[in-house]
C-alpha positions in Angstrom: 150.7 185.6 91.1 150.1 184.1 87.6 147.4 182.2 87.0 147.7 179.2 84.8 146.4 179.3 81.1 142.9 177.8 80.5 142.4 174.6 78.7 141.0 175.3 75.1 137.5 174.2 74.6 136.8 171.2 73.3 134.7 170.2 70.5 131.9 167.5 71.3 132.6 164.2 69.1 130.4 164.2 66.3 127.1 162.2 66.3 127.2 159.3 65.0 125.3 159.5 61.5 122.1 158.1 61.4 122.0 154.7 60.1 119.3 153.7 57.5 116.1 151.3 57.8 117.5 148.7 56.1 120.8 148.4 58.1 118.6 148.1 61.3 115.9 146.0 59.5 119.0 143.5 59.3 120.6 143.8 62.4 117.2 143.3 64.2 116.2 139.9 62.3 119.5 137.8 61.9 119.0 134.5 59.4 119.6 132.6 62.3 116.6 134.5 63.8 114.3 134.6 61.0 115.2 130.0 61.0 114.0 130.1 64.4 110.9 132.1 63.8 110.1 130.0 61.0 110.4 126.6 62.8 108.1 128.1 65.4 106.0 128.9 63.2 105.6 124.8 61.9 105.6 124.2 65.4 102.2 126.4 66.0 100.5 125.0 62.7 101.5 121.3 63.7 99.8 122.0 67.1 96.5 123.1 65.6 96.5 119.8 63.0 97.6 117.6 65.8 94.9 118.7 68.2 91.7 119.4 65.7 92.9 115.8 63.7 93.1 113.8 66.6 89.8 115.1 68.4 87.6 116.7 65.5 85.6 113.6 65.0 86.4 111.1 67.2 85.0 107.8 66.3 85.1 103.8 67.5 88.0 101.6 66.2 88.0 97.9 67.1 86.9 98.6 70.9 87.8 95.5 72.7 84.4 93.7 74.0 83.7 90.6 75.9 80.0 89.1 75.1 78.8 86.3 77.1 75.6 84.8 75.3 73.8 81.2 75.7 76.4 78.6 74.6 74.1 77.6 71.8 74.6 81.1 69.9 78.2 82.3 71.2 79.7 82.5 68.2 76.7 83.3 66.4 76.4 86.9 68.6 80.4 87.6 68.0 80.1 86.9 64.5 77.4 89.8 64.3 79.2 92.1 66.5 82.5 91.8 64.5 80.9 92.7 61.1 79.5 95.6 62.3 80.0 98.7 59.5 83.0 100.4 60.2 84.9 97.7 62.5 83.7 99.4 66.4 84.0 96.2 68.0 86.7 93.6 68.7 84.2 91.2 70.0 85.4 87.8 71.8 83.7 85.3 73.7 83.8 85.0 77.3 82.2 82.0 79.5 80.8 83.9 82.7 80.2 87.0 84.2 82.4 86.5 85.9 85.1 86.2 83.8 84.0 88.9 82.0 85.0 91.2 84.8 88.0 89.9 84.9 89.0 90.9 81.4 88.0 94.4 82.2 89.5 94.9 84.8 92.4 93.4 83.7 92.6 96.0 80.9 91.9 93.3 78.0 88.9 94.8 76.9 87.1 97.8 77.4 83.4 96.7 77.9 81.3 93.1 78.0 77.6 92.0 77.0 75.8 89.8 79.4 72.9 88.5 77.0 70.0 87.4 79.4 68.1 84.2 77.5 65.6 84.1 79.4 64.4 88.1 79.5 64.4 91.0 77.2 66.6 93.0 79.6 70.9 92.8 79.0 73.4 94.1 81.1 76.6 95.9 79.7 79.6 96.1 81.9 81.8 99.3 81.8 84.8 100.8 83.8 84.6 104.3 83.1 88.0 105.3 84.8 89.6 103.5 82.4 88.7 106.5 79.9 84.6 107.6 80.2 84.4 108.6 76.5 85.0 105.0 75.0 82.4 103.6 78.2 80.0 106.2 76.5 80.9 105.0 73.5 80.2 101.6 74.4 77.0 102.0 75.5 75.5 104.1 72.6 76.7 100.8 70.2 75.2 98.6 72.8 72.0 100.7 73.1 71.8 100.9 69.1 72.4 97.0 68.8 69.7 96.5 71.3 66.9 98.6 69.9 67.4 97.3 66.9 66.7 93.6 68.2 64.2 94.8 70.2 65.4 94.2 73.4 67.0 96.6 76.5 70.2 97.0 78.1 71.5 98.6 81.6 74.4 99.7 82.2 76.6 98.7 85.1 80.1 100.6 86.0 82.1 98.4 87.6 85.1 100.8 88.1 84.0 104.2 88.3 86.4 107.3 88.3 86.3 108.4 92.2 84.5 110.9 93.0 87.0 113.8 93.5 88.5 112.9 90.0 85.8 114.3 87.6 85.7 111.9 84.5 88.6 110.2 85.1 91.4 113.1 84.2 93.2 113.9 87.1 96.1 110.6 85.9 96.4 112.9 82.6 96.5 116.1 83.9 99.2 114.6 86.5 101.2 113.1 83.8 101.2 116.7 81.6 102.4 118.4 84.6 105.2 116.4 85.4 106.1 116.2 81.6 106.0 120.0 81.5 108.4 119.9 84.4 110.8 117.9 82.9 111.2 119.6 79.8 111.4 122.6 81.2 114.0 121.9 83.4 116.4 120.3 81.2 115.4 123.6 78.7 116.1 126.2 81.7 119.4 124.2 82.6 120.1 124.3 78.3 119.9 128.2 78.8 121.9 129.0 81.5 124.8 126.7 80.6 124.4 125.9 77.2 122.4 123.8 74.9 125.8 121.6 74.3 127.8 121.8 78.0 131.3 122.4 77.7 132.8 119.1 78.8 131.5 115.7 79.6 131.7 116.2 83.2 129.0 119.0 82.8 126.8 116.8 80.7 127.2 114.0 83.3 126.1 116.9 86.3 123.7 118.1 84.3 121.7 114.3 84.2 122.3 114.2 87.7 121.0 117.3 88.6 117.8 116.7 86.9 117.4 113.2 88.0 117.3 114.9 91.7 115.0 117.2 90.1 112.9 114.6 89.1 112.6 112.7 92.5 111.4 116.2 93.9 108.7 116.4 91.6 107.6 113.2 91.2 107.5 113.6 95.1 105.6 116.9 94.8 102.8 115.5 92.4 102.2 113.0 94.2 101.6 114.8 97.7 99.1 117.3 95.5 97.0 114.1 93.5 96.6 112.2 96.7 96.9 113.6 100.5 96.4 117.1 98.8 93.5 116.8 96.6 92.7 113.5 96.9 92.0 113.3 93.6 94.4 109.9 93.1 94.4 108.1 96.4 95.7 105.2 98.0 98.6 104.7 95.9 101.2 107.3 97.2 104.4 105.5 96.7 103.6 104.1 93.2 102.9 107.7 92.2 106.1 109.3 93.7 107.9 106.4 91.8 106.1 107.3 88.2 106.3 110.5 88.7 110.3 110.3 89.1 109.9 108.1 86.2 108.1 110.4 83.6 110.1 113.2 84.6 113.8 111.8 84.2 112.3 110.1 80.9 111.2 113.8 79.5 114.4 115.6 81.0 116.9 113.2 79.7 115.4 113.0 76.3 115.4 116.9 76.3 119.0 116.8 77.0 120.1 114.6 74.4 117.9 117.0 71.8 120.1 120.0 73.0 123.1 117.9 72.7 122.7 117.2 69.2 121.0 119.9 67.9 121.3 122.8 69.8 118.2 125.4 70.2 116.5 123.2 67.8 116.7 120.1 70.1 113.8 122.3 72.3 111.8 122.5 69.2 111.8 118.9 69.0 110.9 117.7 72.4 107.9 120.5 72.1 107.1 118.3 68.5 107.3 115.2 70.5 106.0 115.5 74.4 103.5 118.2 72.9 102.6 118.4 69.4 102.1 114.9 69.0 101.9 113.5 72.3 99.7 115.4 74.7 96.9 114.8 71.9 97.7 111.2 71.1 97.9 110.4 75.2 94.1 109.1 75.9 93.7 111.7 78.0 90.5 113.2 76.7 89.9 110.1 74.0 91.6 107.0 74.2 93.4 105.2 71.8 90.4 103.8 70.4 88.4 106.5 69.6 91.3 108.1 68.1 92.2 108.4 63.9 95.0 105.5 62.9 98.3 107.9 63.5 97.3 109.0 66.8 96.0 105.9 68.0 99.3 104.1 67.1 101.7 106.1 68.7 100.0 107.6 71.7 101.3 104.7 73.7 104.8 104.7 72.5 105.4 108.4 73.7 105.7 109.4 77.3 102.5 111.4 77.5 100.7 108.4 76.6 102.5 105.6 78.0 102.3 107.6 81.6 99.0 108.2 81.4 98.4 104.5 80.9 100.9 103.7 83.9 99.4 105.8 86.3 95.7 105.2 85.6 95.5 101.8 85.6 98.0 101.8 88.9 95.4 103.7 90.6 92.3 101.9 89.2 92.8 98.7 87.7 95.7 97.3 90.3 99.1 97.9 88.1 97.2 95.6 85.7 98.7 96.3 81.9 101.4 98.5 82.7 104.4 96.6 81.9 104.4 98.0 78.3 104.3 101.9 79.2 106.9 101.3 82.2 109.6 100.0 79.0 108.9 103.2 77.2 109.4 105.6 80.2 112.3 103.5 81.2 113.6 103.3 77.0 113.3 107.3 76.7 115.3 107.5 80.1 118.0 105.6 79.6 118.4 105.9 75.6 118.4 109.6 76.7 120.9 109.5 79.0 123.0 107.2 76.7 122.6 109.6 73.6 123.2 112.5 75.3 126.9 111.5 77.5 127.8 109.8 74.0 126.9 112.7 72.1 128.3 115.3 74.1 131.5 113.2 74.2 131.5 112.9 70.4 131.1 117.4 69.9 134.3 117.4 72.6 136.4 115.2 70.7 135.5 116.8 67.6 136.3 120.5 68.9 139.3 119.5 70.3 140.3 117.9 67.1 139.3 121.1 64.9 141.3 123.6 67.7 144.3 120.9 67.7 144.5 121.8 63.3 
């Protein structure tokens, strides 16, 4: 019986020789990388400035303020009020009290002055859940003014925050979340199938998907503010409808970012929803306590203009919300436009440079 001849040993491969620092110092941060870490990097600084120069020193801008004084000195009283240092007051004449209410609650001014001719004693008029800082505002010009004439004012909230919505944030807070959502979703989706989808049917699913997405949550937020918390309450449909609203608005707009510009288009919706318009959204100061730049385009970007919606929906009866309904509607469908024509636009193009 022979046994058959064993196999020769054989040599382990070599090890691989040891590659130096500056070999793995590249591979470890691409360009492409080292971009990215830069633009986050503006990103974070443009946070901080955003935030500290919007709220650092808030101060009065042109407050909108009804007066209604004796006939005999009505223009007299506005005059004074309007030259005030610094421009705090927008003041305008109103006829009655009554009317006077009216324009606050209708969201034309912030504040009135009922001058009492025949006493020492006047009476302003504020709706703190229309924003408490600029009704505390108010009455610290009122309560200068008056000292200063020697007279006395009290101060009468017609349209208080409720009382499970502590000062008046639970509409902003609402608002951020569902923004957040949207965002998110449409960055998630970006992920997992690409920032720029790989046909226009995809795009097209992609919109739909979200706009299901954005039923759900304006559905969830909605159950939490109201039967939930009861924090907004008595308003459950209008909410469910915003909240769709504000989400598709965010979520379509991040979409159409991808679409044209990749990973960078997530940096941009961050610059836009976050950066510049969580700040800018008169969630902590509104519009008129805020510097120029904020205070002009806080209302044209979705944090701000949903804020606006849902607040004075729950408060001041849908009354001045025509203008932030537009915006949320213009960054949903200009979204949705941009990104079908834009992922349309890359498709032809690739085909075109695989076709050469």
């Amino acid at each position: 019986m022979t046994s058959s001849p064993a196999h020769p040993a054989q040599d382990p491969p070599p090890a691989p020789a040891p590659r130096g620092f500056t070999a793995e110092l590249r591979d470890a941060l691409s360009l492409r990388g080292i971009l990215l870490i830069v633009g986050v990097f503006a990103l974070q600084l443009g946070f901080v400035l955003s935030y500290i120069g919007a709220f650092h020193a808030p101060k009065p801008h042109h407050i909108p303020v009804a007066v209604v004084p004796p006939a005999q000195v009505s223009g007299q009283v506005v005059q004074q009020l309007n030259a005030l240092e610094n421009d705090p007051l927008d003041a305008r004449a109103a006829i009655t009290a009554k009317q006077a209410r009216a324009l606050i609650l209708d969201r034309t001014v912030d504040a009135a002055v009922l001058i009492d001719p025949k006493g020492t004693t006047d009476t302003l008029l504020v709706a703190s859940a229309g924003g408490p800082a600029v009704s505390s505002t108010a009455q610290q010009i009122a309560q200068t003014i008056e000292t200063d004439r020697h007279r006395q004012v009290t101060i009468t909230d017609i349209r208080p925050p409720a009382d499970s919505d502590g000062r008046g944030m639970s509409s902003f807070y609402l608002v951020m979340g569902w923004m957040v959502g949207g965002y998110m979703a449409a960055t998630i989706l970006g992920m997992a199938g690409g920032a720029r989808p790989a046909n226009l049917h995809r795009t097209v699913i992609r919109l739909g998907s979200l706009a299901l997405y954005a039923i759900a949550s304006g559905l969830g937020g909605a159950i939490i503010a109201d039967p939930l918390l009861g924090a907004l309450q008595g308003h459950f449909a209008q909410l469910w409808a915003l909240g769709a609203l504000i989400v598709f608005a965010s979520a379509a707009t991040t979409v159409a970012f991808q679409v044209l510009w990749g990973v960078i288009g997530v940096g941009v919706t961050v610059l836009l929803f976050v950066v510049l318009g969580n700040p800018s959204a008169g969630g902590a100061y509104p519009s008129v306590l805020l510097p120029p730049f904020w205070a002009a385009t806080g209302q044209w970007l979705p944090p701000g203009a949903g804020t606006t919606a849902v607040r004075n929906t729950v408060y001041f009866s849908a009354n001045a919300i025509a203008q932030p309904l537009w915006v949320l509607a213009g960054y949903a469908v200009v979204g949705t436009a941009v990104a079908v024509t834009a992922s349309a636009l890359h498709l032809r193009r690739r085909q075109r440079l695989e076709g050469a």
